[in-house]
N, C-alpha and C positions, 0 to 999 in steps of 0.2 A: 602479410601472412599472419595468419592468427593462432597464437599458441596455448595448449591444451596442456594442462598438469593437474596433478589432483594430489592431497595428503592426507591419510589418517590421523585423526585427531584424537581418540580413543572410540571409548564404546559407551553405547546406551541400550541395555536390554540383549547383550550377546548381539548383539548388530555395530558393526563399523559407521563413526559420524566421520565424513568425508567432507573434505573442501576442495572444491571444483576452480581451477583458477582459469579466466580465460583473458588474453594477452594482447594485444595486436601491435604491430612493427611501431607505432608513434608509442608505446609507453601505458595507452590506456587500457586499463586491467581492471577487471570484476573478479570475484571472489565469491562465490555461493556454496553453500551448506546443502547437504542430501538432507539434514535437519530441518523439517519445516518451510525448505525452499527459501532460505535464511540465507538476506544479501547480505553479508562483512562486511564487504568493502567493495570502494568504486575509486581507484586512484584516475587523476584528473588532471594533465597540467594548466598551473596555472599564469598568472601572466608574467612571472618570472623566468617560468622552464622549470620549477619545482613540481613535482606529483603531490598532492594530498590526498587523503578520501573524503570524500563528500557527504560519507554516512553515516550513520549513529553506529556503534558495535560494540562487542564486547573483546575481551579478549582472550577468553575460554568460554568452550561451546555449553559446559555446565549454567551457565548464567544467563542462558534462552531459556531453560527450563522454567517453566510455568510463569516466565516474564510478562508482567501483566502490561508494557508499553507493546509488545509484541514486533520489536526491532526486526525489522528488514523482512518478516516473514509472508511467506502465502498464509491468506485467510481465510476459510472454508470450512467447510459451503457454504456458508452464506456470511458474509460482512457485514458488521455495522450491525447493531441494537435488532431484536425480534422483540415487541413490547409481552409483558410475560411471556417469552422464549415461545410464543403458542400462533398456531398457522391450522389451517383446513388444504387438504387436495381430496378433492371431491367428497366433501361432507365430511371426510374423517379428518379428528385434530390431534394433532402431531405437537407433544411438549417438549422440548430440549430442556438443557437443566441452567438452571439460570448461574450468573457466573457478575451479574453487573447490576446490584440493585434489584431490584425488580423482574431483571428482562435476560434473557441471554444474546450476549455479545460475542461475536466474530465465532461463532458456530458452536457457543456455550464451551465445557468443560471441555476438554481433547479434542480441538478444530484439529483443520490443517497443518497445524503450526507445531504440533507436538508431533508428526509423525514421521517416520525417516521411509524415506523418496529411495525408488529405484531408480539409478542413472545412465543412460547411454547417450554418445557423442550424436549429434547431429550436424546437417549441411543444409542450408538454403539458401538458394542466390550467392549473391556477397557474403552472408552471415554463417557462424561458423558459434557454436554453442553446447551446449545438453539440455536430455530432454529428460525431469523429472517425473515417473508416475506411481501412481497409489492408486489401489481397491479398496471405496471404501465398504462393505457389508451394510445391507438392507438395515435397518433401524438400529445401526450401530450413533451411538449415543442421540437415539429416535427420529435420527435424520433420513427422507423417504426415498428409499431407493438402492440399488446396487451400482453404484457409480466410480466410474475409471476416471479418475484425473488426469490429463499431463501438463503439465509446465514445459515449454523451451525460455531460457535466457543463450541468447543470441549475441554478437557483437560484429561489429565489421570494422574497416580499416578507417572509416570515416567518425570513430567515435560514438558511434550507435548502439546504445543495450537496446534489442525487443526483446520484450517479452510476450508471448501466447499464451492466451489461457482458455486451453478446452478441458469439457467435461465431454462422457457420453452415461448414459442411465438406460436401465429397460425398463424403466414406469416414469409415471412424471416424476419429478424433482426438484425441488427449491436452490438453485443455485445463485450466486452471487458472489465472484471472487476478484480478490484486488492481490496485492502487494503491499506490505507494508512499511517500507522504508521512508524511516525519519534523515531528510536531507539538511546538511549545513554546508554548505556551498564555501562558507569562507575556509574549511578544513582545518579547524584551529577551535578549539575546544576554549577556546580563554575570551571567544567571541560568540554571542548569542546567536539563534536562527531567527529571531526576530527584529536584526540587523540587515537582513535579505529584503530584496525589491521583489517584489512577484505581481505578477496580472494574469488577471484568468478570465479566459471569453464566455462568461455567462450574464445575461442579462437575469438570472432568479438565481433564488435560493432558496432552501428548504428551513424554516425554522423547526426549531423542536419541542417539545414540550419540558414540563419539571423534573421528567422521569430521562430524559436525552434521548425518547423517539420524536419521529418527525411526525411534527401535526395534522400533514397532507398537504397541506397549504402548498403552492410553491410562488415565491413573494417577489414583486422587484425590489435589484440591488439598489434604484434610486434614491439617490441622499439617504446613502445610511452605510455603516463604515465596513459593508458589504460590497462594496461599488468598487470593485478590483481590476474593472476595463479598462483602467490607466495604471504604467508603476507604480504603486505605493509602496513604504515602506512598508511592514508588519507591522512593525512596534507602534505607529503612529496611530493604524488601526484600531490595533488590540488601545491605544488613550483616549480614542474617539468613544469608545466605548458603545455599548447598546446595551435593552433592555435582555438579550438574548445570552450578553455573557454575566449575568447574575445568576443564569443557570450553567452556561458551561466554561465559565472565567474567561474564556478568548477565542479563535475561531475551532470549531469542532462543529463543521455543517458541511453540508451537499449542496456544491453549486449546480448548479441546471446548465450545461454544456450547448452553447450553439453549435447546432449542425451544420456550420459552414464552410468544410474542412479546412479549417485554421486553425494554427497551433492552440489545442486547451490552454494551457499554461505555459507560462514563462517567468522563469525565477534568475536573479543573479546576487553576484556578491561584488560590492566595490570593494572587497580585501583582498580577495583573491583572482578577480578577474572573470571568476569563471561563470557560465552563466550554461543554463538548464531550458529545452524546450521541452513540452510533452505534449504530444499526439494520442489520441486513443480512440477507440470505435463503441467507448463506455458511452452512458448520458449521462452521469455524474462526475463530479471529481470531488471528493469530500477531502477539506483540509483539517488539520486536525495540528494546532501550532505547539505542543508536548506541555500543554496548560499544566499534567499532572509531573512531569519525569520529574519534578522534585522528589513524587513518593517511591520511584524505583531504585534498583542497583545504579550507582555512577559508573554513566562514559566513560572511564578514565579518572587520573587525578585531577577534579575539576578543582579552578581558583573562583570558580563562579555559582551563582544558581544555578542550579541544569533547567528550571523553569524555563521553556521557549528556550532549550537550548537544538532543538529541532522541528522541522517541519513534514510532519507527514504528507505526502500526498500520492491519498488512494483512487484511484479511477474505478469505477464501482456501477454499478446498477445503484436505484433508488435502495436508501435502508429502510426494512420494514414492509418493502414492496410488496410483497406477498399479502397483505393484511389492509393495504389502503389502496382502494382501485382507482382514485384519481393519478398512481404511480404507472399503472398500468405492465408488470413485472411481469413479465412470461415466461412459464414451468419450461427445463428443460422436458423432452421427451424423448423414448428411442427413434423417432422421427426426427426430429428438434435438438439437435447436440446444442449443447455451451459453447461460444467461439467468441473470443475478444481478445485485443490487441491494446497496449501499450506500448510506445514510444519513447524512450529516453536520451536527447541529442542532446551531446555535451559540445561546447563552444567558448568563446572567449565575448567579451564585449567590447562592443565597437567602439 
């Protein structure tokens, strides 16, 4: 059975920030925010029979605000670097406001991620969850279109978060949305994420350029410490080095996802036991190992660098896609809704 609670946390803007808790009979609990679609928490047992969370969080909801790691949030409408914030639908160019350098990132100034979500309970199959949605208004911070978001996170008794991510728009529309949650599997903050095994089934990847868009290219992983079709550590990775992290220090790229429906990703911890699959109907998975979370708010009371003290992994459309047609990035339409799925199986290791 799968249990449903929610709590008020305070307010932002004369609106209620709300934490969505969903439960199921073994212990595994997610924790979501009507803020930004903002995961908390993912408690996990691990292979003691202790619960941990597995995710980066804070511990007050004021400390998402304008977080530039963008912890556990939905990210929208569009993910991931726009090279100067600038795109064309149909001859006319559309400028967001830049937020990263050069370029606007994860939907420039006031994405997704800043807005508080409407919630209602939902049922599918097994799974038992809420559905967050938002309107966002025509050229509200110049992004094309009037478009309805919803989010469901989902769970079931088998230890399963899905997540949905549809949009619908009545014009075309640039969309491209992920989730943002920075994973640490060993749940123990006094332990790096760059102590994790991960393999991810892509034979390519995207380099990027100086400015951290992608150059279009899309490259083999062969011999180069891109080559993740076997477990690796991270950290041994991120020492093998490459020419790629002199511009983004360690991994912050889009792998190129085999369409062979097998598992994207798979991550584990030998500290904790626990070990992470993901599934998704993306063509991307951009990992993103928290090169920067030194410059943000601390996890907690860390004993440690919070450098690579997480691993993002977003499942995403091409970033930029809009602007490099070797990506080949298709406009939602009111024909053509938004529809994509991730997977999140939580497990032990064998």
């Amino acid at each position: 059975m799968i249990n449903y609670t929610k709590n008020i946390l305070g307010k932002l803007n004369d609106k209620d920030v709300v934490e969505h808790i969903l439960k199921n009979s073994k212990g595994f609990e997610v924790h979501i925010l009507n803020l930004g679609g903002i995961i908390n928490k993912i408690l996990v047992e691990d292979k003691d029979g202790n619960f941990r969370n597995v995710v980066l969080c804070y511990d007050f909801f004021e400390k998402y605000l304008n977080d530039p790691s963008y912890a556990g949030a939905i990210i929208g409408p569009t993910s991931g670097r726009i090279e100067s914030g600038k795109y064309k639908i149909d001859g006319i160019e559309y400028a967001l406001s830049i937020n990263s350098g050069e370029n606007a990132n994860h939907g420039g100034k006031e994405g997704l991620t800043s807005k508080i979500f409407d919630v209602t309970p939902v049922t599918f199959e097994d799974y038992k969850g809420i559905e967050l949605k938002y309107f966002w208004p025509h050229l509200q911070g110049n992004h094309h279109g009037n478009m309805n978001f919803f989010i469901r996170y989902m769970i079931n008794e088998d230890s399963v978060l899905l997540v949905e991510l549809h949009a619908e728009s009545d014009r075309k529309s640039y969309i491209n949305l992920t989730n943002h949650s920075y994973f640490n599997l060993a749940g123990d903050l006094n332990i790096n994420g760059d102590e994790q095994y991960i393999k991810i089934n892509a034979n390519e990847f995207c380099p990027v350029k100086s400015n951290m868009v992608p150059t279009g290219e899309k490259k083999s992983v062969e011999n180069t410490c891109f080559d993740l079709r076997k477990y690796s550590k991270i950290k041994d990775g991120i020492e093998k080095s490459d020419s790629q992290f002199d511009i983004t220090r360690a991994y912050d790229h889009a792998f190129v996802l085999n369409k062979n429906n097998d598992v994207a990703l798979s991550m584990y911890s030998e500290h904790s036991g626990i070990k992470l699959d993901v599934e998704t109907t993306q063509n991307c998975m951009v990992i993103y190992t928290g090169n920067y979370l030194d410059d943000v708010i601390p996890f907690g009371d860390l004993k440690i660098n919070p450098r690579y003290l997480g691993v993002a992994i977003e499942a995403q459309n091409y970033q930029n896609g809009i602007n490099i047609e070797n990506f080949d990035s298709k406009l939602t339409t009111p024909t053509n809704p938004y529809f994509e799925k991730i997977k999140y199986i939580f497990g032990s290791v064998k």
